[in-house]
C-alpha positions as CSV (number, residue, x, y, z in Angstrom):
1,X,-17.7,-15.2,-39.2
2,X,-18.5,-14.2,-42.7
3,X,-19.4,-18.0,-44.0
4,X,-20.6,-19.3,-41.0
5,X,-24.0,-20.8,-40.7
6,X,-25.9,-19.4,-38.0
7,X,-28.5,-16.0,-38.2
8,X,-27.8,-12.8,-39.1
9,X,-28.5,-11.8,-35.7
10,X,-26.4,-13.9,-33.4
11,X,-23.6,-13.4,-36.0
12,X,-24.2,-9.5,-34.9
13,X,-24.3,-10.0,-31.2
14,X,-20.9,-12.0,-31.6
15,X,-19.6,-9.7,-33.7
16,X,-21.1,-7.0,-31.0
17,X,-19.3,-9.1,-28.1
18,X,-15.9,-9.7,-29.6
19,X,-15.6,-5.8,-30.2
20,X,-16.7,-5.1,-27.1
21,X,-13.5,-7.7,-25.6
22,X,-11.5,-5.8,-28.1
23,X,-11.7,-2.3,-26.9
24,X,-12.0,-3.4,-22.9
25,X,-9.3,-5.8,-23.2
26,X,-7.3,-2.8,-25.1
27,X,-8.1,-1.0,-22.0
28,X,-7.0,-3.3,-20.1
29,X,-3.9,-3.8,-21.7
30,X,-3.2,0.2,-21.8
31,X,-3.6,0.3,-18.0
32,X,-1.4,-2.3,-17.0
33,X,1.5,-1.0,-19.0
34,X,0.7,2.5,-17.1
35,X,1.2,0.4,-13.8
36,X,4.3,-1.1,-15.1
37,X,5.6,2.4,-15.8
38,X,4.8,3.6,-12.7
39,X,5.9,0.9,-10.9
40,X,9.7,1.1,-12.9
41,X,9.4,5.3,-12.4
42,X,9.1,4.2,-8.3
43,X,11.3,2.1,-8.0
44,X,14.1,4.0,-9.8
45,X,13.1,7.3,-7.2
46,X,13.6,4.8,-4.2
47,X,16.6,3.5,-5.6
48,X,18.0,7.1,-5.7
49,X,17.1,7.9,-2.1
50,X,18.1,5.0,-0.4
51,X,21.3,6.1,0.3
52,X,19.9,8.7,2.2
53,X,17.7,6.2,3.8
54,X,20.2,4.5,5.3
55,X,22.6,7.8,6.5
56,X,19.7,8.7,8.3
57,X,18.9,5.8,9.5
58,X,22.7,5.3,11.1
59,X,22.3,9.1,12.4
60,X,19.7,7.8,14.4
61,X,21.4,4.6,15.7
62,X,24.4,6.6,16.3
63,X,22.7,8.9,18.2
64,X,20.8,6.4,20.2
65,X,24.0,5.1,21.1
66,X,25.8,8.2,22.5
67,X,22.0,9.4,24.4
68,X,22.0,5.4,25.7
69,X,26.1,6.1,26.7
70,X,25.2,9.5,28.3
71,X,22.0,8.2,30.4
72,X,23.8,5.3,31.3
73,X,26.9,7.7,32.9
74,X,24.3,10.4,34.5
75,X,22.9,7.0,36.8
76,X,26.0,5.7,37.4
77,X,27.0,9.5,38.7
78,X,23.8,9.8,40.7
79,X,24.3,6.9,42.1
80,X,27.9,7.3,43.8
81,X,27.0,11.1,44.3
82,X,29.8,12.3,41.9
């Protein structure tokens, strides 16, 4: 910028600009590592709980089942009368 030929006062506004980009673009830059952090800390907590995920989640299958199994045998006995 130093020995280029334009007016002192667009070289300023450019100069103005470009530190402007700079520091917003810094910014920027600082935030989305913060996401990436986040995003790394977030996944690594619903890595950990998964496997409780999923025993609960057969629990409630298993359950299911045996309350499906148990329905299914009170009609069958209301049915005959037994």
């Amino acid at each position: 910028m130093a020995g280029a030929d334009m007016p002192p006062e667009l070289k300023a506004d450019i100069v103005q600009k470009l530190e402007k980009y700079q520091t917003d673009f810094s910014a920027w830059a600082e935030g989305a590592l913060e996401v990436a952090r986040h995003g790394a800390a977030m996944s690594k907590e619903f890595h950990q709980i998964e496997p409780v995920i999923v025993k609960i989640q057969q629990s409630v299958e298993r359950r299911y089942k045996e309350a499906s199994s148990a329905e299914a045998a009170t009609r069958v006995r209301l049915k005959c009368g037994c």
